[in-house]
C-alpha positions in Angstrom: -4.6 112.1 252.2 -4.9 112.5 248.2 -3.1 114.1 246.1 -5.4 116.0 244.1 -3.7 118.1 241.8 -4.2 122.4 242.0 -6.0 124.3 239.7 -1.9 125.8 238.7 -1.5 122.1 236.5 -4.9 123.0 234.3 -3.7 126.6 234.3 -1.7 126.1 231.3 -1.4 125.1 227.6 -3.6 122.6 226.8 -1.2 120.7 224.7 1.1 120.3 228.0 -1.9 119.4 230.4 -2.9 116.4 227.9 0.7 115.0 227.7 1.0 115.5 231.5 -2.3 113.9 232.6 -1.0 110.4 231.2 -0.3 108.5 234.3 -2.9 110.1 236.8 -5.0 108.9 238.7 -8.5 109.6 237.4 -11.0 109.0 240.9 -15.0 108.9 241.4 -17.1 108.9 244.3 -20.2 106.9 243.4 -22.5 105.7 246.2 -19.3 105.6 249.1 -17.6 103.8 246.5 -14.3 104.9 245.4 -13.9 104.0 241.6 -10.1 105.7 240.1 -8.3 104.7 236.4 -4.8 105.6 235.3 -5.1 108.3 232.6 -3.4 106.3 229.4 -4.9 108.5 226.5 -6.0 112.1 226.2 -6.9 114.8 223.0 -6.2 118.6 223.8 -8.3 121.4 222.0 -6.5 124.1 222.1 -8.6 127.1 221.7 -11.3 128.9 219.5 -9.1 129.1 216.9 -8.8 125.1 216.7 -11.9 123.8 214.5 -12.1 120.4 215.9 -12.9 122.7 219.2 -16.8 123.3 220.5 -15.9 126.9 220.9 -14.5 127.7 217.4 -17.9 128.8 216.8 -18.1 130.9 219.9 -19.8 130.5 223.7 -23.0 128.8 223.8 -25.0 126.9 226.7 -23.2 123.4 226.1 -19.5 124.9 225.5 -19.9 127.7 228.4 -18.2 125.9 231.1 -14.7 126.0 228.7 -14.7 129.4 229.1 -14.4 129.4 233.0 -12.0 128.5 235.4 -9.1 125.4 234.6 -9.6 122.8 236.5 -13.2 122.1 235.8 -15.0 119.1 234.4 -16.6 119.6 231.0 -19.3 116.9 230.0 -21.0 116.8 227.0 -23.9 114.2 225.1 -22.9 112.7 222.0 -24.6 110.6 219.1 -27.9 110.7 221.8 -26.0 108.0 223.4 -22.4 108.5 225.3 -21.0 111.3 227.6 -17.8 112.4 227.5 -15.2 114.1 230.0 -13.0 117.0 229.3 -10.8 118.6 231.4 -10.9 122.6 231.5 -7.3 124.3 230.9 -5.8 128.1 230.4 -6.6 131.0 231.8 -10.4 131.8 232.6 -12.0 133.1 229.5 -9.9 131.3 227.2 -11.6 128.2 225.4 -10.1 124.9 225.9 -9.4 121.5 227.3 -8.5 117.8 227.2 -10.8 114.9 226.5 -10.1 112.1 228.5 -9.9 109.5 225.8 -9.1 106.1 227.8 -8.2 105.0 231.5 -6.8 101.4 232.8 -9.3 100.6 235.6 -7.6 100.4 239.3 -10.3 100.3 242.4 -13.7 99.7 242.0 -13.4 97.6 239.0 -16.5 95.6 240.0 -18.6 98.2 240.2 -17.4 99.5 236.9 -18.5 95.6 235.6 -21.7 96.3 236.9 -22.1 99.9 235.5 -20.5 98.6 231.9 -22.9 95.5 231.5 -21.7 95.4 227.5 -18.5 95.0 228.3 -17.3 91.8 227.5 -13.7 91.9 229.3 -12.4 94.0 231.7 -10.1 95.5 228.7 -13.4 97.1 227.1 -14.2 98.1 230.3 -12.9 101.9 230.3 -11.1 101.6 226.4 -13.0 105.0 225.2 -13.9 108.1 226.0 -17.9 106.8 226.0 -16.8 103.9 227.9 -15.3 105.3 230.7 -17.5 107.6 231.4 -20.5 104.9 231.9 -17.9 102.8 234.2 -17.0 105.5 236.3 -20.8 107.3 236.5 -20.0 109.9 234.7 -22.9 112.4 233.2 -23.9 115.7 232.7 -24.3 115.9 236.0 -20.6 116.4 236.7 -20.4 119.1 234.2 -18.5 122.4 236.1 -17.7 120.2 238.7 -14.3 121.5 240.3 -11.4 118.4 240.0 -9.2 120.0 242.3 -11.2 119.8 245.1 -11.4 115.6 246.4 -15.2 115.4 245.8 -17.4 113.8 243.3 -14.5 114.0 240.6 -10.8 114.6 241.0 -7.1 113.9 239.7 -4.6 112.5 241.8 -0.6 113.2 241.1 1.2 110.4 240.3 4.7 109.6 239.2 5.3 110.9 235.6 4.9 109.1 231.9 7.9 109.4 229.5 7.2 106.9 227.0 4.5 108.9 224.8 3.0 108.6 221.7 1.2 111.7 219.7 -0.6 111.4 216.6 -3.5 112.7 215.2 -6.6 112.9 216.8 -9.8 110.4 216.5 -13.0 111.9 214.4 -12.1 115.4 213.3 -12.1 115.1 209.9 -14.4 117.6 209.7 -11.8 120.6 210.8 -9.8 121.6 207.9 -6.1 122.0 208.3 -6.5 121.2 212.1 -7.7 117.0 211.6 -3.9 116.1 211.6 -2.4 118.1 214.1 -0.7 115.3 216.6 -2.6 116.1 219.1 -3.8 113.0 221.0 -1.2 111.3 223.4 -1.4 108.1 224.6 1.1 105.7 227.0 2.6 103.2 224.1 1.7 99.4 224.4 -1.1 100.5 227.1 -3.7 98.0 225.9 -6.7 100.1 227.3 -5.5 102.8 224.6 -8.9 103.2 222.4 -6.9 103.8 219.1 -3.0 103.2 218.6 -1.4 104.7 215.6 -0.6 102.3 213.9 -4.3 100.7 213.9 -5.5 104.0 213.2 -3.1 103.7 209.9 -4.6 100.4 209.0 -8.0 101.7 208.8 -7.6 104.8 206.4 -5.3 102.2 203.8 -9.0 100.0 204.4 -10.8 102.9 203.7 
């Protein structure tokens, strides 16, 4: 039997839920296939009050499920092209969550070829928050979708990460005094990690 974990682990800080999802198992049931990933990077948002957030600017009918229960799937479009998953923390009522960022694929990688025909090797496969979401069939569809029960989309426990990286997080230059808060966590030397710090640094001196 899986070991989904309870709505208590999503009833918490968001900043803890990111750094403790590293590791987990990240499972899809797609056609009676089973499709799971090891979480290896995730972003927390942290509330209204965090402006790289979608609910610093209040409740609206994309950002709605945030505002529920923990231990929901949030999904949203972006750039009219990728979906992305977030994972609904804190108490009900109170705004926030983690993006999963990036996954290291485990079962059903050959479905996840077929679903991810741009991807070149099996590394690019799930390397992204975009990317994994079109490997493991995920779309707005799933959005509100409860991840502690063991259908459609769920976590699975698995044996804790300690060697963790934070940094900054990827694309929020837009929000002010929060674009630098080391808020993204990622496994170090995980190669399906999106963006390591030390690329990320190389960029900006390009820039």
């Amino acid at each position: 039997m899986s070991d989904v974990l309870p709505r208590s682990f999503y009833d918490r800080d968001a900043i803890d839920v990111a750094r403790d999802l590293l590791g987990k198992t990240l499972a899809r049931e797609l056609d009676g296939v089973r499709l799971s990933a090891k979480i290896v990077e995730t972003e927390a948002y942290v509330g209204p009050h965090d402006l790289a957030c979608h609910a610093s600017k209040g409740m609206t009918a994309r950002n709605q499920v945030m505002f529920g229960e923990p231990g929901h799937a949030y999904v949203y479009f972006i750039y009219g092209m990728y979906y992305c998953l977030n994972l609904v923390t804190g108490r009900s009522g109170y705004p926030a969550a983690v993006l999963i960022r990036a996954c290291e694929p485990l079962e059903g990688i050959e479905t996840m070829r077929l679903l991810r025909k741009k991807a070149k090797k099996d590394l690019d496969l799930t390397s992204g928050p975009g990317k994994l979401c079109i490997a493991m069939g995920i779309d707005r569809t799933l959005n509100g979708a409860d991840v502690c029960d063991s259908k459609g989309i769920f976590v699975e426990n698995a044996p804790p990460v300690n060697d963790i990286v934070s940094c900054k997080r990827i694309g929020v230059d837009y929000a002010g005094e929060y674009k630098d808060k080391p808020w993204r966590f990622y496994i170090k030397d995980n190669p399906y990690v999106s963006l390591t710090e030390e690329k990320a640094a190389k960029k900006v001196k390009k820039a």
